[in-house]
C-alpha positions as CSV (number, residue, x, y, z in Angstrom):
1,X,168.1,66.7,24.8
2,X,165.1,64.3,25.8
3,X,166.9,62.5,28.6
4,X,165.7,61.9,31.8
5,X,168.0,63.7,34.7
6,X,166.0,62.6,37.7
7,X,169.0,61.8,40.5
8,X,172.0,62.7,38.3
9,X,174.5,63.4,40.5
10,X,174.0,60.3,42.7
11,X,173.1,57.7,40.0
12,X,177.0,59.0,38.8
13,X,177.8,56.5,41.7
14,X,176.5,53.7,40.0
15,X,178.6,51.1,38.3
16,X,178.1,50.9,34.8
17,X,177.8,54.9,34.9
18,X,181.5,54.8,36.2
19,X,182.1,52.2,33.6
20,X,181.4,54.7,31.1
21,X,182.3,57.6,32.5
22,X,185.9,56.3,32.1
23,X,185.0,55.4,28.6
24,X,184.5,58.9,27.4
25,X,187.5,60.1,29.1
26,X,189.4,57.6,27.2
27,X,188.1,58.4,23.9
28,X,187.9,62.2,24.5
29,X,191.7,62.1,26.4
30,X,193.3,59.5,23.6
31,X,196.2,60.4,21.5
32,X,195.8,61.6,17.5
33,X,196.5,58.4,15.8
34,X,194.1,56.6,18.0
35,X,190.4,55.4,16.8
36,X,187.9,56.9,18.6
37,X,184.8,54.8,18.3
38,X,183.7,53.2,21.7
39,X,180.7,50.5,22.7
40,X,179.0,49.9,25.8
41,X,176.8,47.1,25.4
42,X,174.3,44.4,27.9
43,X,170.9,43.2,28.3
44,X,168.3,45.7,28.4
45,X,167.3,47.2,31.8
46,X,171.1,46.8,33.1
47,X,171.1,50.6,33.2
48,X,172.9,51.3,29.7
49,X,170.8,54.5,29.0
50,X,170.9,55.6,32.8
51,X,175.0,55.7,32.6
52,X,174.4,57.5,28.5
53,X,172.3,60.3,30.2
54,X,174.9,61.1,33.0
55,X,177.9,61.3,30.6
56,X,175.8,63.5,28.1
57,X,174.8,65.7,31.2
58,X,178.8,65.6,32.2
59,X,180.5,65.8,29.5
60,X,178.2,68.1,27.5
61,X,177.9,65.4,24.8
62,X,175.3,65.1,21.6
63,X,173.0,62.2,22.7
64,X,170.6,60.6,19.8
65,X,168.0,57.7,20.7
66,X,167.7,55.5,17.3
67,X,164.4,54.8,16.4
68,X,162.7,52.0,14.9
69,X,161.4,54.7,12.1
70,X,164.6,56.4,11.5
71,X,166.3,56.4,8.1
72,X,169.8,57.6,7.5
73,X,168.6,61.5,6.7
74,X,166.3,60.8,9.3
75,X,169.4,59.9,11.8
76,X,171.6,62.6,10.4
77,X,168.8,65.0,10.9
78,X,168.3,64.1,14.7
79,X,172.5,64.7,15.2
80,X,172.1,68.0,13.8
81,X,169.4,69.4,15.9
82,X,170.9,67.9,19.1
83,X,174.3,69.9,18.0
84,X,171.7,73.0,17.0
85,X,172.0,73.1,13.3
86,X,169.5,73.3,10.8
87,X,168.6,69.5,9.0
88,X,170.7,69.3,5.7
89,X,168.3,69.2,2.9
90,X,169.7,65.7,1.2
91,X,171.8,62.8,3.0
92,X,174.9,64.4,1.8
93,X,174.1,68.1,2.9
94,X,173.2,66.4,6.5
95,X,176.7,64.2,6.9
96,X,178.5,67.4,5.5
97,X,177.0,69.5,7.9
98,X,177.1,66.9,11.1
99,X,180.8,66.2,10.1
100,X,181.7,70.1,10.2
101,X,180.5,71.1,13.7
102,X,182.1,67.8,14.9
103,X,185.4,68.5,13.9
104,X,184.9,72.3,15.1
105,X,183.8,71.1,18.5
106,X,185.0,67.9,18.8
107,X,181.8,66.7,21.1
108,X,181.6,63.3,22.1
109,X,178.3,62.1,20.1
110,X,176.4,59.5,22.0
111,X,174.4,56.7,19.6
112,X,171.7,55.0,21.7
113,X,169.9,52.2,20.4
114,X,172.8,51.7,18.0
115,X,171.5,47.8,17.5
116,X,169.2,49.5,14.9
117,X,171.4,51.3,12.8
118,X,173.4,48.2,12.6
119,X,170.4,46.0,11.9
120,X,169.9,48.1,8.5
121,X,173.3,48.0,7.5
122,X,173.2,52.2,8.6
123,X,176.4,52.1,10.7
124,X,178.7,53.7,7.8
125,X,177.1,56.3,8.8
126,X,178.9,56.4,12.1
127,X,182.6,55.6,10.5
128,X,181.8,58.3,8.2
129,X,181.3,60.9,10.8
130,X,184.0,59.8,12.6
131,X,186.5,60.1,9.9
132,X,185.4,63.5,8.7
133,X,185.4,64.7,12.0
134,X,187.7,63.1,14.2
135,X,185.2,63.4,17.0
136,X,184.6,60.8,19.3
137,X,181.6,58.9,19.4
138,X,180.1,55.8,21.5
139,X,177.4,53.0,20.9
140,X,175.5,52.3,22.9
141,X,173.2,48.8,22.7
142,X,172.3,45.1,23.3
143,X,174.3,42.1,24.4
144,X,173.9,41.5,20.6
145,X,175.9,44.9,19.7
146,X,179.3,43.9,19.2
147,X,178.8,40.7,17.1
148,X,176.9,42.9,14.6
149,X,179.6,45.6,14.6
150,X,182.3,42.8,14.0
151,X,180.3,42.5,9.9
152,X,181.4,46.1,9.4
153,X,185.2,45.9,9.3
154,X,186.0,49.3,8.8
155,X,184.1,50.0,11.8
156,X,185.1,47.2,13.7
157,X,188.4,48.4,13.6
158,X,187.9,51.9,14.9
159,X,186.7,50.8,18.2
160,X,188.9,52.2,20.6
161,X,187.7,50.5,23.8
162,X,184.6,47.8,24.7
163,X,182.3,48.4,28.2
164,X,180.1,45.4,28.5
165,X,177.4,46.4,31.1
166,X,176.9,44.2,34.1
167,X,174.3,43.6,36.3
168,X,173.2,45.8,39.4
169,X,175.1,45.1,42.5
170,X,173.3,45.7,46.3
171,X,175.6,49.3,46.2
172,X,173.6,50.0,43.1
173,X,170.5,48.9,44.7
174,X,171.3,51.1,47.7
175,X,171.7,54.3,45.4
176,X,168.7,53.6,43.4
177,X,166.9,53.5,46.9
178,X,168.3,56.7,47.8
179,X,167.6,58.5,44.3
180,X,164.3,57.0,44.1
181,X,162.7,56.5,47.6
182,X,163.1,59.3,50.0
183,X,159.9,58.0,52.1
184,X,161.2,54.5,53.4
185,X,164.9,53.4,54.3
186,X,165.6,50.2,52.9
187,X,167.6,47.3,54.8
188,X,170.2,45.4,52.4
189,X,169.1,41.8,53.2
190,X,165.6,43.0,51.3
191,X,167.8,45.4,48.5
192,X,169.6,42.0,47.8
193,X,166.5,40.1,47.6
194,X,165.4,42.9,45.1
195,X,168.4,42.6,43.0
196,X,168.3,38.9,42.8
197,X,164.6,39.0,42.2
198,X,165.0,41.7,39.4
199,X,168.1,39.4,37.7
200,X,170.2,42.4,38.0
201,X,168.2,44.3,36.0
202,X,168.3,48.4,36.8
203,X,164.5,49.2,35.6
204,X,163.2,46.0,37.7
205,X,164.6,47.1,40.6
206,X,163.6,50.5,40.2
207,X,159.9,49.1,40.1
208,X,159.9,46.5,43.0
209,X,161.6,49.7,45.1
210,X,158.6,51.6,43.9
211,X,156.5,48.6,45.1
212,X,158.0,48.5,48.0
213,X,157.8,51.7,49.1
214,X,154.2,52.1,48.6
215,X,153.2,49.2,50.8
216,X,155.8,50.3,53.7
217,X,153.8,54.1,53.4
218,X,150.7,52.2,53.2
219,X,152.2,50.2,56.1
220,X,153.2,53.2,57.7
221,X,156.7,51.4,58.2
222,X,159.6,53.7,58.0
223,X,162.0,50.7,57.7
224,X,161.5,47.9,55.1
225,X,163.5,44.7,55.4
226,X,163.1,40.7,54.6
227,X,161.2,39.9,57.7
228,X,158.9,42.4,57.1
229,X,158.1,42.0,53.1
230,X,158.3,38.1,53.7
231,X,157.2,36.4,50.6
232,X,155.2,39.1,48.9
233,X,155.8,39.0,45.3
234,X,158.3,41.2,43.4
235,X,158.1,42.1,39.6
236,X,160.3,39.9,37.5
237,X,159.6,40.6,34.1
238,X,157.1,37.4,33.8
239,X,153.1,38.2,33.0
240,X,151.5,36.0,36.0
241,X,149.7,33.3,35.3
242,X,145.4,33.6,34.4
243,X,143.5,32.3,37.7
244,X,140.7,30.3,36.5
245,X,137.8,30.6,38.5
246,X,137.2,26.8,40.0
């Protein structure tokens, strides 16, 4: 499993994590004749993948990143070495294979990056697993995600339960400083000046903290706040502007 577990058990803390967290419980925990299909989606950098790699980690899930260079077999393939089976020779060999140790285990599979699959008409791919197995499985993807899973009907349907991501609060901004900045306390008038800055957005924050940091050891100050970072800039996303020589 290529995921990132830098922090797990205090980035568990975070909301969105707990937001799906209590996602797979539902779909693991819901009766028979319930679907099982269920979507967490948001902007990107609101901390989608961070929650995915905590319940992977916790709930000994299947995790698979879609790439942009992925086919179907190519897809099916990457399922079946995360659940350690050997790569069906032919699309149908793959599914067949995928489906089986799904229904024998019944592992949540996690799909991140599921916009893509979507994009080339490749979700049928998830029903289709999900039928033959029974097994739960959740999307995970843009603010985009759900309109593009209402074309498929047959998928549509299946969804059990929706988690639309939201933005970092200062309590997440306060656990990303403890998971990521053991040098330098942080005071919450400058974490909420961070989350505004950063729109919310889990990765920005996780940079300007970096940012932050380094200046305050540079500084040699064991305690950043507003007063002290005045009005430094903070990264927002937005290449600067080219200074033209005068």
């Amino acid at each position: 499993m290529s995921i990132e577990t830098k922090g797990m058990p205090k980035a568990a803390t975070l909301a969105n994590v707990t937001a799906l967290l209590a996602v797979a419980e539902e779909l693991q925990n819901r009766a028979e004749h319930l679907p099982g299909l269920g979507v967490m989606y948001g902007p990107s950098g609101y901390g989608k993948s961070i929650a995915a790699t905590v319940v992977a980690v916790s709930h000994h899930a299947a995790y698979v990143e879609v790439k942009d260079f992925m086919t179907r077999k190519s897809f099916l393939e990457a399922v079946a070495v995360e659940l350690g089976l050997r790569p069906g020779r032919t699309l149908a060999e793959a599914a067949a294979l995928v489906g089986e140790e799904l229904a024998r285990t019944q592992r949540l599979l996690i799909v991140d990056e599921a916009d893509i699959l979507a994009d080339r008409n490749a979700l049928e791919i998830v029903r289709s697993l999900h039928m033959s197995s029974g097994s739960p499985i959740l999307l995970i993807g843009e603010e985009a995600l759900p309109g593009k899973i209402r074309r498929f009907e047959r998928i549509h349907n299946r969804v059990l339960t929706w988690a639309p991501a939201q933005p970092a609060s200062l309590a997440d901004a306060r656990q990303l400083a403890t998971i990521y900045c053991g040098r330098v306390a942080f005071d919450d008038d400058l974490l909420d000046h961070i989350v505004r800055k950063s729109q919310g957005r889990v990765r920005r924050i996780v940079v300007n903290l970096d940012r932050v940091e380094k200046d305050a050891v540079r500084a040699r100050v064991d305690r950043a706040d507003r007063a002290w970072w005045g009005d430094r800039d903070l990264y927002t996303g937005d290449a600067p502007a080219r200074k033209v020589p005068q």
